[in-house]
C-alpha positions in Angstrom: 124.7 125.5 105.2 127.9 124.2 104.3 129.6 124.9 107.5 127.1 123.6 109.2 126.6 120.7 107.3 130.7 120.3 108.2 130.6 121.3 111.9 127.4 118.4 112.7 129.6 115.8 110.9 132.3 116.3 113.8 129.8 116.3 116.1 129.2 112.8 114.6 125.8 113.9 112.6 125.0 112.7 109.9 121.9 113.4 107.1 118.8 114.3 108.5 120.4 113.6 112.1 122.9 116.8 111.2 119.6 119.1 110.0 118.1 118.0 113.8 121.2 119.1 115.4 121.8 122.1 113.4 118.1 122.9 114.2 118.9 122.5 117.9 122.1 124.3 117.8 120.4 127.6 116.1 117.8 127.2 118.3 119.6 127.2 121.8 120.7 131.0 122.1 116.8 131.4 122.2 115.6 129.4 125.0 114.5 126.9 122.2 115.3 123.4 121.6 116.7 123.0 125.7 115.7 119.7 127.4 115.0 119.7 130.9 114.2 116.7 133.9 111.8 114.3 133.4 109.8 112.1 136.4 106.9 109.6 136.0 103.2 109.2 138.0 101.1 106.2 137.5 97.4 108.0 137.0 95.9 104.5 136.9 96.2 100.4 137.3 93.2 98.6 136.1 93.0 94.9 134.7 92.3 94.7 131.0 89.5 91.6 130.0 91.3 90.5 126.3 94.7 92.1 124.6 94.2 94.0 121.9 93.8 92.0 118.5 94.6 93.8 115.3 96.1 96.8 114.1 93.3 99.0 115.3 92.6 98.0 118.5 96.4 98.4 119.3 96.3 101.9 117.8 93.0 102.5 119.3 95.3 102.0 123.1 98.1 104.5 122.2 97.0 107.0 124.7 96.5 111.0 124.1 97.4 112.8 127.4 98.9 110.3 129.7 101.7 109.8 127.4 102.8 106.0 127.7 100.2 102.7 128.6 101.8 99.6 130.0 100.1 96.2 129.5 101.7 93.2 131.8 100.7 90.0 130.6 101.6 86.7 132.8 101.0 82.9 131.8 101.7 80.0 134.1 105.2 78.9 134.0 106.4 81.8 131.8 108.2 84.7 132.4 106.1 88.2 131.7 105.4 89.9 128.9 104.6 93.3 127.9 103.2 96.1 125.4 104.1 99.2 125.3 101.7 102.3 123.6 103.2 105.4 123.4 101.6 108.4 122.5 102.2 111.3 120.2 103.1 115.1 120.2 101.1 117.3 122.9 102.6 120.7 122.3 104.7 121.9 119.4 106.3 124.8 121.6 109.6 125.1 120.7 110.2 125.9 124.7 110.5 123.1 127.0 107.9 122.9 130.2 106.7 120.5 131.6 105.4 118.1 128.8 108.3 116.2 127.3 106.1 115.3 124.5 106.6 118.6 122.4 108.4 120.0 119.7 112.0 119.9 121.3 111.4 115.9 121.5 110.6 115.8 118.1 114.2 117.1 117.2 116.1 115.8 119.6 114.4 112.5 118.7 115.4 112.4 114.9 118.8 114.4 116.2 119.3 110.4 117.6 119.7 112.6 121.3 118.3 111.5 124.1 114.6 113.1 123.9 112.9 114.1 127.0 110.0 111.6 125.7 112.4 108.7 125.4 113.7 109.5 128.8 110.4 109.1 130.0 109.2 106.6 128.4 112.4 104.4 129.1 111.6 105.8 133.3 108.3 104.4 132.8 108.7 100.7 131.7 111.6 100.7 134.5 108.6 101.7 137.1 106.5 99.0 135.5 109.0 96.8 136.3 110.5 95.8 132.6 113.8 94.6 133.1 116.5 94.1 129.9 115.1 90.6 129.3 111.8 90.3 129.3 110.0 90.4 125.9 108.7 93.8 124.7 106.4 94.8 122.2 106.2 98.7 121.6 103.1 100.7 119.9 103.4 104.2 118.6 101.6 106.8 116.8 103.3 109.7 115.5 106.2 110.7 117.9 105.2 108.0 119.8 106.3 106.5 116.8 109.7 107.5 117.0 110.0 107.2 120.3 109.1 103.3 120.2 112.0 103.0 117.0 114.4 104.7 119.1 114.0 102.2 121.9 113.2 99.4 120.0 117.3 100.2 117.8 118.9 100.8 121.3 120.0 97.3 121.8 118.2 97.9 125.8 115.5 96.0 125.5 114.4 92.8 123.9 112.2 94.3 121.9 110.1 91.4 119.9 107.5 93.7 118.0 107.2 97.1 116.4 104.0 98.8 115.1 104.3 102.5 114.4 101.6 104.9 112.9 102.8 107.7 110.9 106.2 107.9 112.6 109.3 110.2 111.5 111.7 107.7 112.2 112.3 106.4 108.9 116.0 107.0 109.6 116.4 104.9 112.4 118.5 101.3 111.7 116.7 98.4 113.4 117.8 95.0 114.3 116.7 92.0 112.3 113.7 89.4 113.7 111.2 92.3 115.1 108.0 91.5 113.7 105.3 94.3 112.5 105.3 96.7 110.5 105.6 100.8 109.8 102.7 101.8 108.8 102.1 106.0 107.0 100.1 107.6 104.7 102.0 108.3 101.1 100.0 111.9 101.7 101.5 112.4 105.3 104.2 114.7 105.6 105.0 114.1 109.2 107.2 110.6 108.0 109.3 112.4 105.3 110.9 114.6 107.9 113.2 112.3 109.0 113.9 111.7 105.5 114.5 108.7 103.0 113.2 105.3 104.7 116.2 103.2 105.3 115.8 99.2 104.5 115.4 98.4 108.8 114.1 94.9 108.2 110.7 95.9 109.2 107.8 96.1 107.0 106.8 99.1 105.4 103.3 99.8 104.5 101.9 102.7 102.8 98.7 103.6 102.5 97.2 107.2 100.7 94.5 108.4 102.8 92.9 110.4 100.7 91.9 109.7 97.6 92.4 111.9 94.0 89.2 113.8 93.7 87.9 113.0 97.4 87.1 116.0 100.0 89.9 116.7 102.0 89.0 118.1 106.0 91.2 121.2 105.4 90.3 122.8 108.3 92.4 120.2 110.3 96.1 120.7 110.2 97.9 118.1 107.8 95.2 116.1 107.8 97.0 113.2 106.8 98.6 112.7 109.8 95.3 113.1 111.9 94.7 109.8 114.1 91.2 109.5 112.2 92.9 109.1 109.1 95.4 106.0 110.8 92.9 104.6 112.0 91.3 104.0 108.6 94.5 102.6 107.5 94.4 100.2 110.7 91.4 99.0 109.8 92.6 98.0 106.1 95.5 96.7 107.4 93.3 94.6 109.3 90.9 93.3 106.0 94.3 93.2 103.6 94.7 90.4 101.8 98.5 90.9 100.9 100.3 87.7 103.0 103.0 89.5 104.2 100.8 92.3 106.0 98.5 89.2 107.4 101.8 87.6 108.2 103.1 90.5 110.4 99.3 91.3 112.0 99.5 87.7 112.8 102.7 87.8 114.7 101.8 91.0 116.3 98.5 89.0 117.7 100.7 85.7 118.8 102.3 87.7 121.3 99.6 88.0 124.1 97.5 85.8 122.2 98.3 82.6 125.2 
């Protein structure tokens, strides 16, 4: 472990970022962990009636399947904005095919690499026609999660609001002045793999999702981290009465809101 720990720290790793890459590294003489070429279809264009409003209505339009949804909103005399949901994991194969949301984005992804889901996510606001200045807001659940922080830290975009659900990406730095919030479950493990949260002047708000002594659904794999289980924190992140979550909701909302 030591050498390891030494040979990712010249490869410029660093704490959990040097467990991803070690993970890749040990990987790789098996056909895991190995990236491959990404592409983007458009499976649909419709007009949406209202933006979303809350915490879970915009978790309710992170998508499960078609990985990323793109809203375009336009006001008279103002230059476009847009939302961006991206989804979570669809396979945990540690062998690349043809779905870039799987297990080798996951590691890559907390590696700090250039995940086949990032790629793809980054090809698919470029089809929708985001350029580097318009105003962004990103939504994601789980590595959609992570996938959302990495884009929203890259400097690319000017990214204006972040809302993640359950996202290991705790050790991502952010810039200051994005409003909204991570949100996890104290009893999710999913968060904790990317280790301690860093202070990345976003708000943090946890949430247990099970209570002590309340029946857990153990025939569902860290349930936790199940959407169900987000989506009842959503919706007490809606009803909180703590300012600063109301404050961030809020600023979430104002975005589309004209």
């Amino acid at each position: 472990p030591g050498s390891a720990t030494d040979l990712a720290g010249l490869a410029g790793f660093t704490g959990v970022e040097a467990g991803a890459a070690y993970v890749i590294g040990a990987g790789r003489p098996f056909g895991m962990f190995r990236e491959g070429p990404v592409s983007v279809d458009r499976v649909g264009t419709t007009t949406i009636a209202s933006p979303a409003t809350g915490a879970a209505e915009r978790l309710s339009r992170v998508p499960e399947g078609d990985q990323v949804r793109i809203e375009r909103y336009d006001a008279p005399g103002m230059p476009p904005r847009f939302v961006v949901y991206v989804g979570p994991t669809e396979t945990f194969s540690p062998e690349a095919t043809d779905e870039p949301w799987d297990l080798t984005s996951n590691v890559q992804g907390v590696a700090g690499l250039d995940a086949g889901s990032i790629r793809s996510t980054r090809a698919a606001m470029i089809d929708a026609g985001i350029t580097s200045s318009d105003e962004v807001q990103l939504v994601g659940f789980s590595q959609g999660g992570l996938v959302a922080t990495r884009l929203a830290a890259s400097g690319d975009w000017n990214v204006t609001g972040l809302e993640t659900y359950g996202a290991p990406a705790g050790n991502i730095a952010l810039p200051d002045g994005i409003s909204g919030m991570a949100v996890r479950n104290s009893d999710d493990f999913i968060p904790a793999l990317a280790g301690p949260q860093l202070d990345d002047h976003l708000l943090q708000v946890e949430r247990q999702a099970f209570a002590p002594g309340s029946p857990i659904p153990t025939e569902l794999a860290a349930p936790a981290h199940q959407r169900t289980a987000y989506d009842a924190t959503a919706y007490v992140i809606d009803h909180a009465a703590s300012d600063a979550v109301r404050e961030q909701v809020a600023a979430m909302d104002a975005f589309t809101a004209d």
